[in-house]
VMD Tcl script that builds the backbone (N, CA, C; Angstrom):
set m [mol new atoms 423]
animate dup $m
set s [atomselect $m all]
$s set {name element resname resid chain x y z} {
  {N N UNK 1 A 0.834 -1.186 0.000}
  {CA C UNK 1 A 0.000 0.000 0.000}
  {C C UNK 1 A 0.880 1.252 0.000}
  {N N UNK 2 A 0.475 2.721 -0.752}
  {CA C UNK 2 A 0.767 3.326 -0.904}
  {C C UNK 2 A 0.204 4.709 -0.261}
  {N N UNK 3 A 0.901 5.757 0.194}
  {CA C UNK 3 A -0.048 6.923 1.008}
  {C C UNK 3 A -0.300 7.619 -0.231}
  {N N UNK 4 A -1.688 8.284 -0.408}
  {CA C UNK 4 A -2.108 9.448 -1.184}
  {C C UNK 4 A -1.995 8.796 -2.587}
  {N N UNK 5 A -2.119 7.704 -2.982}
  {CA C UNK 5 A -2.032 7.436 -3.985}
  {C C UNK 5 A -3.506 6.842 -4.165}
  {N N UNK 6 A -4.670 7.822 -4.980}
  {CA C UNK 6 A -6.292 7.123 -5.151}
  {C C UNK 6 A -5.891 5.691 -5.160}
  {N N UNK 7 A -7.035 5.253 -4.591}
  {CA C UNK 7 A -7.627 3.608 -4.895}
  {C C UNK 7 A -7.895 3.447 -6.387}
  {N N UNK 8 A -8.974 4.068 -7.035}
  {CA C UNK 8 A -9.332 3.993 -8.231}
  {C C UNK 8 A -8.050 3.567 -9.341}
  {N N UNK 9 A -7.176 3.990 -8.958}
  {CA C UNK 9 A -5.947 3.850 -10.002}
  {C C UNK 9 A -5.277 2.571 -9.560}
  {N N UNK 10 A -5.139 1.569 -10.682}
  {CA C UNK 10 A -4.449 -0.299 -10.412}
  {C C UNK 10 A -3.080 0.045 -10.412}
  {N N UNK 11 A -2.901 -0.239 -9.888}
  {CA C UNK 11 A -0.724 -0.708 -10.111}
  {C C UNK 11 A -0.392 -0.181 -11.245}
  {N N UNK 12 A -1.043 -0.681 -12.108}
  {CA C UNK 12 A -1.137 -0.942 -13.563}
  {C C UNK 12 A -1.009 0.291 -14.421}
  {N N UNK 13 A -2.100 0.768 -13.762}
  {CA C UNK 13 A -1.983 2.490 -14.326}
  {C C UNK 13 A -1.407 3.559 -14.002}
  {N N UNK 14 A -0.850 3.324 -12.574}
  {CA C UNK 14 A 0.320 4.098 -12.191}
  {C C UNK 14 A 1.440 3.616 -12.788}
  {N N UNK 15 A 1.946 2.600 -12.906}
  {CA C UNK 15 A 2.933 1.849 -13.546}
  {C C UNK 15 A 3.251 3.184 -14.847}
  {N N UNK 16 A 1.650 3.199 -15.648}
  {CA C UNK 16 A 1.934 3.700 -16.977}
  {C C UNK 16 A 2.119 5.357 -16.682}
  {N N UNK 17 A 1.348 5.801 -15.669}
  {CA C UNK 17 A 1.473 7.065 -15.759}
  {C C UNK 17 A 3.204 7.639 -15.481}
  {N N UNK 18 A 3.655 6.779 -14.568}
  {CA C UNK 18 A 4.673 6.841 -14.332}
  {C C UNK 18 A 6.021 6.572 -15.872}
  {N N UNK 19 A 5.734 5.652 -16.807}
  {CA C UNK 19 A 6.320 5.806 -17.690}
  {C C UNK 19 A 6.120 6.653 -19.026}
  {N N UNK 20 A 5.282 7.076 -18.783}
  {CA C UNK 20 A 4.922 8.291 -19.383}
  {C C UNK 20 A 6.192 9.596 -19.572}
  {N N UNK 21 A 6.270 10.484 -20.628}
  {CA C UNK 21 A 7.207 11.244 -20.484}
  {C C UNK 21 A 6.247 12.638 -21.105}
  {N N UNK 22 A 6.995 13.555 -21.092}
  {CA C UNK 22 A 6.814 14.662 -21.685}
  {C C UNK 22 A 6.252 14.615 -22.976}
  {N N UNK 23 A 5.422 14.744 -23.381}
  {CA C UNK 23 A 4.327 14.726 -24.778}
  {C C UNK 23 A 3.817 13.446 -24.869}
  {N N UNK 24 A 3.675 12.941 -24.102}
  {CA C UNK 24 A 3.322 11.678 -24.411}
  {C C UNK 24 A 1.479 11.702 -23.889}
  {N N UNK 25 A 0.785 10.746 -24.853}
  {CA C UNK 25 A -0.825 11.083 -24.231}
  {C C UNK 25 A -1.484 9.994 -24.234}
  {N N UNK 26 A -2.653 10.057 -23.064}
  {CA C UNK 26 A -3.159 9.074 -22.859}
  {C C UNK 26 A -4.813 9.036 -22.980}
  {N N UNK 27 A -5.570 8.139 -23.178}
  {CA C UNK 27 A -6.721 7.762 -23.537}
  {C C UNK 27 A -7.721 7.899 -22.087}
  {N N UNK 28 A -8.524 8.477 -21.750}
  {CA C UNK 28 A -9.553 7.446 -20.906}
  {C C UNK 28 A -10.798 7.490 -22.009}
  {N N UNK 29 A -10.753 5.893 -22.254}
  {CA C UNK 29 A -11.984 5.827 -23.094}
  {C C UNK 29 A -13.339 5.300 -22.457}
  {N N UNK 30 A -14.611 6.019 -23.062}
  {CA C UNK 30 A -16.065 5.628 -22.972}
  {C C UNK 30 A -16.044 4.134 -23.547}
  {N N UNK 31 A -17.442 3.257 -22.776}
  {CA C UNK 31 A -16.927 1.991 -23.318}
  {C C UNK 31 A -17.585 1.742 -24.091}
  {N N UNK 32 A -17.995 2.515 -25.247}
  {CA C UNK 32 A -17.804 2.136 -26.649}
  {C C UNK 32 A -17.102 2.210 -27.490}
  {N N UNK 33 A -15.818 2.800 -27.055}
  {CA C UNK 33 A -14.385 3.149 -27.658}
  {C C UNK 33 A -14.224 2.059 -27.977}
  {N N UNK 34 A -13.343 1.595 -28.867}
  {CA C UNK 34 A -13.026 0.544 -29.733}
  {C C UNK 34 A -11.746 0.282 -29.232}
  {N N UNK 35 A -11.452 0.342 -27.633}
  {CA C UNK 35 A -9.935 0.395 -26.952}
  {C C UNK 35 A -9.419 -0.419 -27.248}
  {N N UNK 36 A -9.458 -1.741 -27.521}
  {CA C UNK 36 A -8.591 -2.861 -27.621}
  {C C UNK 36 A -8.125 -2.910 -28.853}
  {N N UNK 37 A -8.534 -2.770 -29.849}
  {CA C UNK 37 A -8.327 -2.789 -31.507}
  {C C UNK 37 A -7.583 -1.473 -31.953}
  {N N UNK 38 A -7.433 -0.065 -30.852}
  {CA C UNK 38 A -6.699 0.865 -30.691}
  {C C UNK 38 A -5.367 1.412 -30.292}
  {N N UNK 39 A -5.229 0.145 -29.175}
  {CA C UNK 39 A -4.365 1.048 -28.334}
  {C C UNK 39 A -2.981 0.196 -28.640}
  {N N UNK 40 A -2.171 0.794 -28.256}
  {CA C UNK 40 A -0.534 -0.129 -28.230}
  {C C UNK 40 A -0.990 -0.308 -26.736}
  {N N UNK 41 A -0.924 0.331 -25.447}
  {CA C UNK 41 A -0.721 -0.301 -24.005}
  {C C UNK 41 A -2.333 -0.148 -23.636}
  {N N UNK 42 A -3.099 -1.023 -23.215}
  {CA C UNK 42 A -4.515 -1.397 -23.174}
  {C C UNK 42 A -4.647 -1.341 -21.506}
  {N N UNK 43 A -5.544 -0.141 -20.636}
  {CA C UNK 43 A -5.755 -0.736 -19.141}
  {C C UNK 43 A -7.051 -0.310 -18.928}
  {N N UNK 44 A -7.763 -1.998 -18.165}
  {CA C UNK 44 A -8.491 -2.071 -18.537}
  {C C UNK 44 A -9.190 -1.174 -17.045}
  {N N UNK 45 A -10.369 -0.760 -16.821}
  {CA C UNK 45 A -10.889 -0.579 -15.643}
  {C C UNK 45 A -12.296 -0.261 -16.014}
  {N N UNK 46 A -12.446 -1.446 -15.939}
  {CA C UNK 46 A -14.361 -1.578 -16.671}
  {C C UNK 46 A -15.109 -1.335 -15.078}
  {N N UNK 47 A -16.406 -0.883 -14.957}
  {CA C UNK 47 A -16.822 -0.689 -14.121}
  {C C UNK 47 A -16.688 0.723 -13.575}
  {N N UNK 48 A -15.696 1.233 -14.437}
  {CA C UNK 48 A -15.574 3.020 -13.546}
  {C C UNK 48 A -16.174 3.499 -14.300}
  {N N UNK 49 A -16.315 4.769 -13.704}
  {CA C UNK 49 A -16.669 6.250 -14.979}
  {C C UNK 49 A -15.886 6.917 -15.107}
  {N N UNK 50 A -15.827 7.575 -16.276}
  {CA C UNK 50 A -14.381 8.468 -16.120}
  {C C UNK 50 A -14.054 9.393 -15.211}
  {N N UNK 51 A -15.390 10.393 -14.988}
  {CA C UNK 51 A -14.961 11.499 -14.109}
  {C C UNK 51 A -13.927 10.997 -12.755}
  {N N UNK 52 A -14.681 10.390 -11.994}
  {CA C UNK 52 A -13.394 9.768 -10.896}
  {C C UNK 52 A -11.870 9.189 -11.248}
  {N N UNK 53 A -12.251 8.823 -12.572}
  {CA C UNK 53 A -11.023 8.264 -13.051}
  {C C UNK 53 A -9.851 9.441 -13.540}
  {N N UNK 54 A -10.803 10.505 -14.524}
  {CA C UNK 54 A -9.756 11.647 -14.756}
  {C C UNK 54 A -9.478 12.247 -13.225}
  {N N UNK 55 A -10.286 12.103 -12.595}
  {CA C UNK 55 A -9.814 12.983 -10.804}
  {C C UNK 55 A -8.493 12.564 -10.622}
  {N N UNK 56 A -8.760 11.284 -10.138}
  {CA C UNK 56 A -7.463 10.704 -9.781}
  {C C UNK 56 A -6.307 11.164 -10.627}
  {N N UNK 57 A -6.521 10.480 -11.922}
  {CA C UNK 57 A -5.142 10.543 -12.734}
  {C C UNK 57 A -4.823 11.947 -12.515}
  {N N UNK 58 A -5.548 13.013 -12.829}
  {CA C UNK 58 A -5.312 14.303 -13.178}
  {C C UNK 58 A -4.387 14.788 -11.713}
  {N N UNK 59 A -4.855 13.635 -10.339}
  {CA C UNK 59 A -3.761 14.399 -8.820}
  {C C UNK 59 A -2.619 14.445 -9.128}
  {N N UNK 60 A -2.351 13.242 -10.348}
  {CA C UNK 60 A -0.627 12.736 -10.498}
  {C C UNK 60 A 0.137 13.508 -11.661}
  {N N UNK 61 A -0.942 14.114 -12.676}
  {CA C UNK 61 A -0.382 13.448 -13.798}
  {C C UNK 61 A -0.454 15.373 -14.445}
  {N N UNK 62 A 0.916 15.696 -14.081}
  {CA C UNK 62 A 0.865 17.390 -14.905}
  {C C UNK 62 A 0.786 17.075 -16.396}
  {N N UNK 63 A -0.297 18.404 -16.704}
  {CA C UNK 63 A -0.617 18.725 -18.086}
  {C C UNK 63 A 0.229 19.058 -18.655}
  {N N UNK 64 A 0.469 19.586 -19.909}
  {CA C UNK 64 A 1.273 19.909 -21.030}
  {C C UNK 64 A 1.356 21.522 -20.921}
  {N N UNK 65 A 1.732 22.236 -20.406}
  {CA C UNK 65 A 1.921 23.407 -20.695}
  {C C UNK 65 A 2.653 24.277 -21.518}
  {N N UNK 66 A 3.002 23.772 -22.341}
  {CA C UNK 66 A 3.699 23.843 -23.295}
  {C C UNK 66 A 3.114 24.085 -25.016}
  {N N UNK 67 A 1.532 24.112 -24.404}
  {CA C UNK 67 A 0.434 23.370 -25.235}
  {C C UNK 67 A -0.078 24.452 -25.093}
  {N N UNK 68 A -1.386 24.670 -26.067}
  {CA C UNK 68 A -2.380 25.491 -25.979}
  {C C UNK 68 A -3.413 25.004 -25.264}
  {N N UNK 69 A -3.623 23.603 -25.768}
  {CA C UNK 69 A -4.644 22.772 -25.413}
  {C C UNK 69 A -4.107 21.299 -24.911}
  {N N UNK 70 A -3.931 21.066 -24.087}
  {CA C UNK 70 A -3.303 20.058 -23.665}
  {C C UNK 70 A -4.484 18.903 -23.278}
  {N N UNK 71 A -5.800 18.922 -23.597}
  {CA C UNK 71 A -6.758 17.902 -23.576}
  {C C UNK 71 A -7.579 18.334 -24.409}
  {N N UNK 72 A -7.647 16.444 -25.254}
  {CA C UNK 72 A -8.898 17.222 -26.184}
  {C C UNK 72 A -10.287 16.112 -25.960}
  {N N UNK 73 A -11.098 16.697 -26.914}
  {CA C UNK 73 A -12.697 15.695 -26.536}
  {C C UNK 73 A -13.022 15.225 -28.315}
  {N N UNK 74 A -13.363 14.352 -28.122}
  {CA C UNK 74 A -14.253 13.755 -29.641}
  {C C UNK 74 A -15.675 14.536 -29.432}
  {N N UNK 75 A -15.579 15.210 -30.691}
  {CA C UNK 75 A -16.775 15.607 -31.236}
  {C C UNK 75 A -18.155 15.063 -31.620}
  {N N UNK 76 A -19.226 15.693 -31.040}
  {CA C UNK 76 A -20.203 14.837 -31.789}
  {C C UNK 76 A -20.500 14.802 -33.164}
  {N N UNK 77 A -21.043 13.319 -33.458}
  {CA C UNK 77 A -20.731 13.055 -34.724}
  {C C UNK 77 A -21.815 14.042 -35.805}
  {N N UNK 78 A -21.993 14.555 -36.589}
  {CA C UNK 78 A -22.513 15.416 -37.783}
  {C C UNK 78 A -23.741 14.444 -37.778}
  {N N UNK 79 A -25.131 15.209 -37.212}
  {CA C UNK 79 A -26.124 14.780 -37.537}
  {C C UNK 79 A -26.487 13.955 -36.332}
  {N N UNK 80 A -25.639 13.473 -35.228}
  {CA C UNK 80 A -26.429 13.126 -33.964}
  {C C UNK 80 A -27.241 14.094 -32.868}
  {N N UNK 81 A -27.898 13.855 -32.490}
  {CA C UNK 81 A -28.617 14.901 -31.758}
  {C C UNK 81 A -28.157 14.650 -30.076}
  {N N UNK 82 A -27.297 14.165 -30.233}
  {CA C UNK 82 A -26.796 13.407 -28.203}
  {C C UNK 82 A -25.708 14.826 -27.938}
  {N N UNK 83 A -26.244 15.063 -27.106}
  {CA C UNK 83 A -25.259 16.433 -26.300}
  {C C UNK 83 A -24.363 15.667 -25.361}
  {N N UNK 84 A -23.114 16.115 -25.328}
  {CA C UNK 84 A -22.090 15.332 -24.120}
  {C C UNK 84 A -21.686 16.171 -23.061}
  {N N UNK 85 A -22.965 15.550 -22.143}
  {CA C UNK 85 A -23.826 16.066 -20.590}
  {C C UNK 85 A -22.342 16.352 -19.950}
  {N N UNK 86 A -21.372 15.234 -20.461}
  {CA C UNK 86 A -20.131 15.066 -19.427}
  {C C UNK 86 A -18.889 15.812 -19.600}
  {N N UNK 87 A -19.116 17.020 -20.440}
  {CA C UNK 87 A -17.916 17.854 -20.512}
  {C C UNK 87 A -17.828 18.512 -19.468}
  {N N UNK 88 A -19.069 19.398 -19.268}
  {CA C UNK 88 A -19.070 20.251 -17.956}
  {C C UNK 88 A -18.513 20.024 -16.538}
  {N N UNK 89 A -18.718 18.542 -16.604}
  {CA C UNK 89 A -18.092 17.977 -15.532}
  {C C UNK 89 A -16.509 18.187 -15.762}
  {N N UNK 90 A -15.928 16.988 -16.698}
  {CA C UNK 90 A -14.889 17.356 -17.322}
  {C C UNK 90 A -13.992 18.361 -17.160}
  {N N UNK 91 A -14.398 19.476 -17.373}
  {CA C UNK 91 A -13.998 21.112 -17.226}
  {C C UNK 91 A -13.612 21.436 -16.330}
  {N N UNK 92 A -14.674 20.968 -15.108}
  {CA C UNK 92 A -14.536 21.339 -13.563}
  {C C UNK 92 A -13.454 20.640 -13.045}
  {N N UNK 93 A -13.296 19.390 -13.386}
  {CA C UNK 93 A -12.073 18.363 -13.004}
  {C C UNK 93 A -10.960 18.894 -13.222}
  {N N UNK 94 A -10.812 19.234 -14.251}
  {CA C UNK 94 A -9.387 19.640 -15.043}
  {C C UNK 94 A -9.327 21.216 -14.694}
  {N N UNK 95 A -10.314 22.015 -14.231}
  {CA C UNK 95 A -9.884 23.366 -13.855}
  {C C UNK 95 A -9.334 23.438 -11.951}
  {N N UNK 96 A -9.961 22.343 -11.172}
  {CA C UNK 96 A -9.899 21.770 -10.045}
  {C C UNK 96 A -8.040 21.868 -9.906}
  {N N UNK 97 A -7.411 20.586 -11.434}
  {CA C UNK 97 A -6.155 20.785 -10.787}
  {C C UNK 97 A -5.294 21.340 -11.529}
  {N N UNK 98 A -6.045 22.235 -12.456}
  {CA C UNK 98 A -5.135 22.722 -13.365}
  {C C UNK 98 A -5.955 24.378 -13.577}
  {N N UNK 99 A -6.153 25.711 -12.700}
  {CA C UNK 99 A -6.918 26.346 -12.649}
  {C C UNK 99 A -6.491 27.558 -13.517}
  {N N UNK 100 A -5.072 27.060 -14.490}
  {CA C UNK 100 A -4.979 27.644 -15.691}
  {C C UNK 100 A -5.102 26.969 -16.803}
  {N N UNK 101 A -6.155 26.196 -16.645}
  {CA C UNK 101 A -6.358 25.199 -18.272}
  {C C UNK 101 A -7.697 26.258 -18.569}
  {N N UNK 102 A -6.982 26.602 -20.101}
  {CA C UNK 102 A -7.628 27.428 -20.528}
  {C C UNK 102 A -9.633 26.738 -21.589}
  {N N UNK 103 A -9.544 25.825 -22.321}
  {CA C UNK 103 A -10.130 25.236 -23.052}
  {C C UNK 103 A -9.903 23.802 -23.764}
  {N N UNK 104 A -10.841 23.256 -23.891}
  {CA C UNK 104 A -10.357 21.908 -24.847}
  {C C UNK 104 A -10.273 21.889 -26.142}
  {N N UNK 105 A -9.547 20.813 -26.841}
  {CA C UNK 105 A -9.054 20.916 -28.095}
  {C C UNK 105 A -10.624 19.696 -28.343}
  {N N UNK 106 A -10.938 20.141 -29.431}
  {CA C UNK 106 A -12.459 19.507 -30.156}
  {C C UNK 106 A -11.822 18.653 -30.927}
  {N N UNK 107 A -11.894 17.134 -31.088}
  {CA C UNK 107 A -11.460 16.814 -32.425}
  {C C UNK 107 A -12.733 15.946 -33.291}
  {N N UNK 108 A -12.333 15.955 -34.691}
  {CA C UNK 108 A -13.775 15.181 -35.371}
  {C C UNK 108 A -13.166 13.846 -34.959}
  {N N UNK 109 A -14.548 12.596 -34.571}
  {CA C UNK 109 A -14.309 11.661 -34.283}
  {C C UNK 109 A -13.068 10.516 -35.227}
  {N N UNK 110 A -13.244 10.806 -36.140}
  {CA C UNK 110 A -12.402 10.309 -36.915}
  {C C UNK 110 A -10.606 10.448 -36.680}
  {N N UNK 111 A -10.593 11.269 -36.807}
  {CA C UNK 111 A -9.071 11.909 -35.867}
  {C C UNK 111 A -9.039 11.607 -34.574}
  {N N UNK 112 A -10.031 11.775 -33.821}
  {CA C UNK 112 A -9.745 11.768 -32.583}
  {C C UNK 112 A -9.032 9.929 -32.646}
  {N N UNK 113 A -9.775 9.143 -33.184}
  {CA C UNK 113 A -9.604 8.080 -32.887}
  {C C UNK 113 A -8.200 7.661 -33.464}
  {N N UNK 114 A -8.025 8.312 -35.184}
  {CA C UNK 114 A -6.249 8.129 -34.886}
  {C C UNK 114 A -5.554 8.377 -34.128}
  {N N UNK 115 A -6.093 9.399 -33.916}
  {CA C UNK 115 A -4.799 10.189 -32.563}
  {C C UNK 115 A -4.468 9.083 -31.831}
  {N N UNK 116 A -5.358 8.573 -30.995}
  {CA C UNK 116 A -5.642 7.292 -29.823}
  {C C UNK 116 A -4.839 5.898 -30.337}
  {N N UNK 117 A -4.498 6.119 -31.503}
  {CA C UNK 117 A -3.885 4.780 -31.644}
  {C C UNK 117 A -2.315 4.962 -31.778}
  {N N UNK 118 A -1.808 6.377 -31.406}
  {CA C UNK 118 A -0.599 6.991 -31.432}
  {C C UNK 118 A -0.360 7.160 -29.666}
  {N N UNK 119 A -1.081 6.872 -29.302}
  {CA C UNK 119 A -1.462 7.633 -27.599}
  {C C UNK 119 A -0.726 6.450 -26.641}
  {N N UNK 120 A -0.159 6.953 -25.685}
  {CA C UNK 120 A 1.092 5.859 -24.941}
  {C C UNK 120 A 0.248 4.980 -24.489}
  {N N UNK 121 A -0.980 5.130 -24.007}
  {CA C UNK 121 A -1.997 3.758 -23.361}
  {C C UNK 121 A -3.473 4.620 -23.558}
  {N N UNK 122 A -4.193 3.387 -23.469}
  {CA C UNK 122 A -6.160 3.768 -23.751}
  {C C UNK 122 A -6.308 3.208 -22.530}
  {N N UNK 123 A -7.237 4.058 -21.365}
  {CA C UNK 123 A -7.906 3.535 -20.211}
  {C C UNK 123 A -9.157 3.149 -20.517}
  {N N UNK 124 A -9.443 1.392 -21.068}
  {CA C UNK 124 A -10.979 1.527 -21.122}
  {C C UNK 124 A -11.728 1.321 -20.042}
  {N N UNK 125 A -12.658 2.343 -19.574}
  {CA C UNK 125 A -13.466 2.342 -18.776}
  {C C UNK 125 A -14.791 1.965 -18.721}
  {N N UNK 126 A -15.730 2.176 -18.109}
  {CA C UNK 126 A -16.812 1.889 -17.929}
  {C C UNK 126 A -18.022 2.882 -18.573}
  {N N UNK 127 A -17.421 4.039 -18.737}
  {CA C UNK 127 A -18.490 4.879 -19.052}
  {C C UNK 127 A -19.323 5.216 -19.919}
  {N N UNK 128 A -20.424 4.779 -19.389}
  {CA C UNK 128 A -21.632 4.975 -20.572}
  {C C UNK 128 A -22.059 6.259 -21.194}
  {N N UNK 129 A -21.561 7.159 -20.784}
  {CA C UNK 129 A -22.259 8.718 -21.408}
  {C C UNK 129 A -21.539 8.558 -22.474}
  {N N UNK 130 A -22.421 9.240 -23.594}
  {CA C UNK 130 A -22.131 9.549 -24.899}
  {C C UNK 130 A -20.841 10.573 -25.230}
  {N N UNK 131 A -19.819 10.582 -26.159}
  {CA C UNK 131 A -18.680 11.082 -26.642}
  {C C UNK 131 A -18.296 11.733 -25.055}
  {N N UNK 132 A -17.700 10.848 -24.527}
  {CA C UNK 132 A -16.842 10.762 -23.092}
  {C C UNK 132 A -15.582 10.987 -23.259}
  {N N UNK 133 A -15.242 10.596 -24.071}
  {CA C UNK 133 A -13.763 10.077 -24.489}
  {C C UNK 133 A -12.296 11.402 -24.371}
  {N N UNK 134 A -11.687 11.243 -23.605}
  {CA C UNK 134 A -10.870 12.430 -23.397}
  {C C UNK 134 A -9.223 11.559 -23.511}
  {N N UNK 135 A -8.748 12.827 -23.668}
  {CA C UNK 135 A -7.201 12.240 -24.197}
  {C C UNK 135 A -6.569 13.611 -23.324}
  {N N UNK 136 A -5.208 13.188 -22.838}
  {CA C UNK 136 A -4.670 14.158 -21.631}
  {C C UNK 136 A -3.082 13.654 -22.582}
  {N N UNK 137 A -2.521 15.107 -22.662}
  {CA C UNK 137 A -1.616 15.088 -23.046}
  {C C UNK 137 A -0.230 15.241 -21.748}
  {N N UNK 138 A 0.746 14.822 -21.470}
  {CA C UNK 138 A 1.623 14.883 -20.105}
  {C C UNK 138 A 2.578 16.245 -20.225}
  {N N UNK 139 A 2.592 16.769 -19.272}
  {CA C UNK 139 A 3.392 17.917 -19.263}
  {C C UNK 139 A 4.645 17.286 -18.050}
  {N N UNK 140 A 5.417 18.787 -17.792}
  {CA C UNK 140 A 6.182 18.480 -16.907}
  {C C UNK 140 A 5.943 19.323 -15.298}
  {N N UNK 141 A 6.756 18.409 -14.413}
  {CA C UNK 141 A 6.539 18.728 -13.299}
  {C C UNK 141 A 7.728 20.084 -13.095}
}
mol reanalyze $m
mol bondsrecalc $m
mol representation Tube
mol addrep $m
């Protein structure tokens, strides 16, 4: 056991956050993300939602400042009518530990999802809300 280190986060994913370097980015995917057929490093944590999940990671894990936008969101797709309830949240998380993150980078789903297959690991999660899917780029401490 470890002090101050969330529960929510496995060995596994500290492991990765920890090998993580400077530009390097990571996935927490909604679980309709296509994570496994995506990712080079795959962790799995089915059963969460992201928001707790970006909490945690986000205690450990400095942003990119170096960046304009150092997190981005998949766009909804052209012609769906589903609003993504879960940015707002999102926002609050990432302004919580980062209270100069200015905005997110939008990407069309299509990109977004290359991006993700360039991305050091995909967290697939549990989360059912619609275009969830956030990508956190690593800055330095």
């Amino acid at each position: 056991m470890l002090k101050r280190i969330p529960g929510i986060l496995s060995p596994e994913l500290v492991k990765i956050l920890m090998e993580m370097g400077h530009g390097d980015e990571i996935v927490l995917a909604d679980a309709n993300f296509p994570a496994a057929s995506h990712a080079q490093r795959l962790v799995r944590c089915d059963g969460h939602p992201i928001p707790p999940l970006l909490d945690a990671v986000l205690s450990l894990f400095p942003l990119d400042s170096f960046v304009k936008q150092p997190v981005a969101l998949m766009c909804v797709i052209p012609g769906d009518w589903h609003t993504p309830d879960i940015w707002p949240t999102y926002e609050k998380i990432v302004r919580n530990h980062e209270p100069s993150f200015s905005d997110f980078e939008r990407m069309e789903y299509r990109a977004f999802y290359e991006r993700a297959k360039n991305a050091y690991a995909i967290v697939a999660s549990g989360e059912t809300g619609r275009y969830a899917n956030i990508l956190l780029r690593k800055g330095v401490i």
